[in-house]
N, C-alpha and C positions, 0 to 999 in steps of 0.2 A: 720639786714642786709637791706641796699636799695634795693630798688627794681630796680628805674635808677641809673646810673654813667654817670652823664654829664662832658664831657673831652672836654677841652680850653688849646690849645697850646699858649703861652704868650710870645711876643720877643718886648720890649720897646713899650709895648700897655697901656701907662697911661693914655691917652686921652679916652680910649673907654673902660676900662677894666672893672672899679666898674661897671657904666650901663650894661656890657654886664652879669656881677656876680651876679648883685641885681638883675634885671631883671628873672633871672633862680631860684634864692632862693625866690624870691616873688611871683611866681608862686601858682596856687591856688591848684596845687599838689604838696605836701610834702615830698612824702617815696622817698627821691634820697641825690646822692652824688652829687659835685660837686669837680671836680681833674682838679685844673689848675695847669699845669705845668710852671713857671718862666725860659725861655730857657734861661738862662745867660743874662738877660734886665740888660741895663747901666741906664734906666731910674729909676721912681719910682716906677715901676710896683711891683714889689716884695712887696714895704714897704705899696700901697694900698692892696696887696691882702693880708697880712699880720695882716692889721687892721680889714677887716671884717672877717678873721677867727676867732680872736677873739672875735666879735659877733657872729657866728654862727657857729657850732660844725661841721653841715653837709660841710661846705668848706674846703678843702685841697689842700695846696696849698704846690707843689712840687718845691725847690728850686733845679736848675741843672748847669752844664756850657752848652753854646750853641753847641746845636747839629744839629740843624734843627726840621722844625714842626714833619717828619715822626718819627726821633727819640722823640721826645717831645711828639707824640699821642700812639706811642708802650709803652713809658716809662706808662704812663698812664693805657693805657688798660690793665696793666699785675699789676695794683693795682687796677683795677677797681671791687670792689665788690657785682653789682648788676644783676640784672637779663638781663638785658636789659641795651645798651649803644647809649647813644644818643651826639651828636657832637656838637662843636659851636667853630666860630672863635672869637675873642678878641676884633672884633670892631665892632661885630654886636651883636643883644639882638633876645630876643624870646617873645612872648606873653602872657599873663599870663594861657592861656588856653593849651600852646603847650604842655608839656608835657604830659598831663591830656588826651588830643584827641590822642595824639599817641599811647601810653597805650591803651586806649580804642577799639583805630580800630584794635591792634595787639591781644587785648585776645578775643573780642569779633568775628572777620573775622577770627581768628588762624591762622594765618598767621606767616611768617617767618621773613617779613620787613616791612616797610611802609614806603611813601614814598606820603612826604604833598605837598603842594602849597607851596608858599614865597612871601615874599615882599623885590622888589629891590629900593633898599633909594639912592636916590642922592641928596643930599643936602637936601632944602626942599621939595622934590618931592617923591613920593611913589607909585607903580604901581606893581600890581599883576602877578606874574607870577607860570606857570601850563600848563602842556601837556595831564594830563590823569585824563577821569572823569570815575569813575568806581562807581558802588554800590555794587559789590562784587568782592572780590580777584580773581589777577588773576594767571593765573600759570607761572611759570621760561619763555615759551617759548609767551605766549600773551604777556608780558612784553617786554620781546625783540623784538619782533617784533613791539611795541609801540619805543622801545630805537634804531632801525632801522630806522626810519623817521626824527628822528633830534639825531644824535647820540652825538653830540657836547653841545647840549644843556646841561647848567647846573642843568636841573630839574634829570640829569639822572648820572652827574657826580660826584657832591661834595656829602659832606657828612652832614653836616647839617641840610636838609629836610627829612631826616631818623631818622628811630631806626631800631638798630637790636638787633638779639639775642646773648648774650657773650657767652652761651652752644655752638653756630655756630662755632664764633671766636676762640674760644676755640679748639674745637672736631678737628678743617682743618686748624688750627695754623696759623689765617689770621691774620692779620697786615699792616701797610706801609712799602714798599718799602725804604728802607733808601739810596739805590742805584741811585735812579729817586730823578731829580730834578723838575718834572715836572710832571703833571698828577698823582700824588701819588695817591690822591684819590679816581679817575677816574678807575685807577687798581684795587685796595681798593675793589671796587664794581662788577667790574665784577669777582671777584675772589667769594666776599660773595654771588651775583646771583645765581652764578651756582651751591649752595650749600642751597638755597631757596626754597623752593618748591611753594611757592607763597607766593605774594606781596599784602598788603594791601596800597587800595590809598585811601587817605586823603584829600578831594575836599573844603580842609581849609586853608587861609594862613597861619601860625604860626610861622613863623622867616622873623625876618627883615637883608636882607643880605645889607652891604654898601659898596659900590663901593669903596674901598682905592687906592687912587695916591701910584704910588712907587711898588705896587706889580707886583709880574710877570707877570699877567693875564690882570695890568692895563698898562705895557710897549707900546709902540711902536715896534714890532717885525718886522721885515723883512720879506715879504714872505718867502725866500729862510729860512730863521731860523724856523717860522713854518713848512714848509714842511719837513724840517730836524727831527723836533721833531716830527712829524704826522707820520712820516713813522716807527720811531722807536719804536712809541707806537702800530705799526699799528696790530703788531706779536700779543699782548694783543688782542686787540680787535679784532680779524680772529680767533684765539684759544677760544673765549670766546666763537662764534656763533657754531662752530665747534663742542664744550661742548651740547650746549642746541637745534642745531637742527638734525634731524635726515640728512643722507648724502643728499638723492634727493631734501629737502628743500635748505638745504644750501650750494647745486649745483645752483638751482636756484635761490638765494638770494643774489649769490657773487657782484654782479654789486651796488643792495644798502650796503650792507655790506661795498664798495670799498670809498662810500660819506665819509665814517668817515678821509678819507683821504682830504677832499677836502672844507668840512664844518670846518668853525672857532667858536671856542667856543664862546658859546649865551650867553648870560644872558636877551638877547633884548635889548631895549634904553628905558628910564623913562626922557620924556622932558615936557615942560608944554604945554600944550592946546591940545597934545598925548589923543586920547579917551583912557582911564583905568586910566591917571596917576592923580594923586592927593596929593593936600599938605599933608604933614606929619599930623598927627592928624585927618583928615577926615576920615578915612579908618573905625575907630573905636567908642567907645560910651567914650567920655571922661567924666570926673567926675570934672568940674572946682571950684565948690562950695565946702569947705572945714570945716568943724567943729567939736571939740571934744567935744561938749556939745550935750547929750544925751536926746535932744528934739524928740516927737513924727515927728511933721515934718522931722528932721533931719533924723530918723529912714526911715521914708518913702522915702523920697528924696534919699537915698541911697539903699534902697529896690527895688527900678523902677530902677536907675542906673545897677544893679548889674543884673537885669534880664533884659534889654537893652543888656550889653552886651553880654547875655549869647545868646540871640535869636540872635545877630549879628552874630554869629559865622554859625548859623542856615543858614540865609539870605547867607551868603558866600558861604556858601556848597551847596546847590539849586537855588544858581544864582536868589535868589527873593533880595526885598526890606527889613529892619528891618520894616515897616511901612508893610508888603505881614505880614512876620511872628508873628507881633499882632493880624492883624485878624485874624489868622489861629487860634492862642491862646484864644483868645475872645471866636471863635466858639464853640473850643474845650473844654473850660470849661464853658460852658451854653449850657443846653439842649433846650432852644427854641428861640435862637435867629430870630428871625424874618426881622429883616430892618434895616437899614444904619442907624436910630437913635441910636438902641441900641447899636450898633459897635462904633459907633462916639461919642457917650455918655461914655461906655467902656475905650477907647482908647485915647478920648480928641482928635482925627483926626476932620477934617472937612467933611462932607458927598459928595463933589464931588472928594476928593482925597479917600475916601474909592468906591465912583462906579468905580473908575479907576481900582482902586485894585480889586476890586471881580469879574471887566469883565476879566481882566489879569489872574488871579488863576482861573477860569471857565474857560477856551481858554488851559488854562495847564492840565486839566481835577483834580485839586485841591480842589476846592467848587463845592459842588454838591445843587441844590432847588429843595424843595419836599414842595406839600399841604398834609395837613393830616385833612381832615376836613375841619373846616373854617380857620386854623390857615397854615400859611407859614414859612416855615423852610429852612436855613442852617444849613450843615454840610460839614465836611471835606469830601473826596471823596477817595475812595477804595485806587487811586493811591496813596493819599497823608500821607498812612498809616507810612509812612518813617518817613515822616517830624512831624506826629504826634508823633509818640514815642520819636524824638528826643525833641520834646517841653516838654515831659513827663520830659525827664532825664535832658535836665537844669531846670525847677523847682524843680525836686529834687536835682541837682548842688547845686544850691541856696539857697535851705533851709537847705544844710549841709553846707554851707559855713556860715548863719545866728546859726547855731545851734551845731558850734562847740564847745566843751571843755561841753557841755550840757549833765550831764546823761539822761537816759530813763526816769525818775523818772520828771524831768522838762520838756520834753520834752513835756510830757502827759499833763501837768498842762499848760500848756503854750496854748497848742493845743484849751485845755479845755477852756481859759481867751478868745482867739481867735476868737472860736465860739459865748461866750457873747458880744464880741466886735464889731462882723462885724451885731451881729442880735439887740442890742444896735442902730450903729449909724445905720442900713437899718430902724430902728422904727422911726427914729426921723429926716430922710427927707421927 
């Protein structure tokens, strides 16, 4: 059995489908389904989702006539076999880390949902979007009252930047609306909330959502047509606060509760020279260099790639640089680091872009300097115990991703080569 079921409603998405299907199977977490439903597509969508299932067993790919996405995601979630269900629309992709960090924040916080960052794509532009920085869960009612500030915003509505649990979905028979043309999702969620006991946040981007011309969301509406459908959603969302506060709060909370009527759904704008927004590909640690020859260099060369991008993910979550979380790494694994040679030696950085960095993480209370004798020392610093352990587990990421299909047995011998290797070339600089 999977552990996720990632569900993709599909209606004439040929342009965007394989990317958005390869993208989730090539993910560096494996135990999952993927259930794309084919809503009666006139295009080719069908006969592309058709060909990669037969490469890969975990795709299934549900052929239906058109019913609509609500119908197309129920149809799904009532074949969905895993523990947890995670969502994506047809023209956008995920990262290869998404699934892996959702998973992560939900068994590790025990938490009931989560609830990541995003990347909104407009063409070639890319720009980071996120309302809540949390280090630990929070409960049904902090939450809400986080989803009381921007109640429109899409960081709170769709379903995409989540996982949840199917035991939830299951036990209080939640579903989409197949009634609602509109905000299906949005209900979706305040129905699953209030059966959450708390929310894990995810201070990660890990889905690239793209702005499609032609949808509802991308129309030209009329005021008077929005306020039409604001108001009729408005009963959801007043029954929702109703749910999760006690009467005297949500006596006094009606007047913000009332904005959800009056704010238009966010997503923000991603334009160029926009401080956050950035060309596609910048965002992350790309790998241009290509080769199936199994050269030492080559090994290496993608060795650095692969822990680049693991500590990127790092650097997103604590708002540092990828260049912050080397040296953190450097520190971390050298017991006597001393001086911006060794770091800049370490890391190939230059020594006035690392004193940038080490006044910046001292000022965050990150690096801590200590004399012990005649000798001077960093280290990481009590606060930065987080980001340490998170440096812990993508190098262990990494060396499972290096050391897959590997018994124990090689593992050890390998280990063993490793250590003659590094104490080899340290002899003979």
């Amino acid at each position: 059995m999977p552990k996720v079921s990632v569900i993709i409603p599909a209606y004439n998405a040929e342009k965007g489908i394989e990317r958005c299907v390869r993208s989730i199977l090539n993910q560096e977490y494996k135990d999952l389904e993927v259930l794309v439903v084919d809503d009666g597509s006139k295009d080719h969508t069908g006969e592309i989702l058709d060909k990669i299932a037969k490469e890969d067993e975990r795709l299934v790919v549900i052929h239906k006539q058109n019913g609509g996405v609500s119908v197309a995601r129920n149809t799904a979630i009532k074949q969905a076999r895993g523990k947890y269900i995670q969502f994506s629309d047809a023209d956008d992709w995920m990262s290869k880390e998404a699934t892996k960090l959702l998973v992560r924040t939900m068994e590790e916080q025990k938490c009931d949902m989560v609830v990541a960052d995003f990347y909104r794509v407009v063409k070639d532009n890319v720009s980071r979007k996120g309302n809540i920085f949390s280090e630990k869960p929070l409960t049904r009612q902090e939450y809400a009252e986080y989803m009381m500030e921007n109640p429109a915003d899409y960081y709170y509505g769709v379903l995409w930047n989540k996982l949840y649990k199917k035991e939830i979905i299951d036990q209080y028979h939640l579903g989409m609306d197949e009634k609602l043309q509109w905000c299906e999702d949005f209900v979706f969620n305040l129905e699953y909330v209030v059966h959450a006991d708390t929310i894990g946040i995810l201070s990660v981007p890990v889905y690239y959502y793209v702005k499609t011309e032609g949808s509802l969301v991308a129309k030209n509406l009329s005021l008077t047509r929005i306020v039409q459908m604001k108001t009729s959603m408005f009963s959801y969302y007043d029954n929702f606060y109703k749910n999760v506060l006690d009467e005297k709060t949500y006596r006094a909370e009606r007047i913000n509760i009332a904005r959800f009527l009056i704010d238009a759904a966010d997503d923000d704008m991603t334009l160029p020279l926009v401080p956050g927004t950035k060309k596609l590909g910048e965002e992350s640690v790309p790998a241009y260099f290509s080769s199936d020859y199994a050269s030492w260099p080559v090994m290496v060369y993608y060795m650095k790639k692969a822990y680049d991008q693991h500590y990127n993910s790092i650097a997103l979550k604590y708002e540092l640089t990828l260049q912050d979380v080397k040296i953190l790494s450097c520190i971390n694994d050298s017991d006597h680091v001393s001086s911006r040679r060794d770091i800049a030696d370490f890391t190939g950085m230059n020594k006035m872009s690392i004193l940038g960095a080490l006044t910046k993480l001292s000022m965050k209370n990150l690096v801590i300097f200590s004399v012990e004798g005649n000798n001077f020392k960093m280290d990481i610093a009590p606060a930065g115990k987080d980001i340490r352990e998170d440096i812990l587990q993508a190098e262990k990421d990494v060396r499972k991703i290096m050391f897959k299909d590997f018994s124990d047995a090689e593992k050890h011998e390998i280990h063993m080569f490793m250590q003659r290797i590094c104490q080899n070339l340290k002899d003979s600089i």
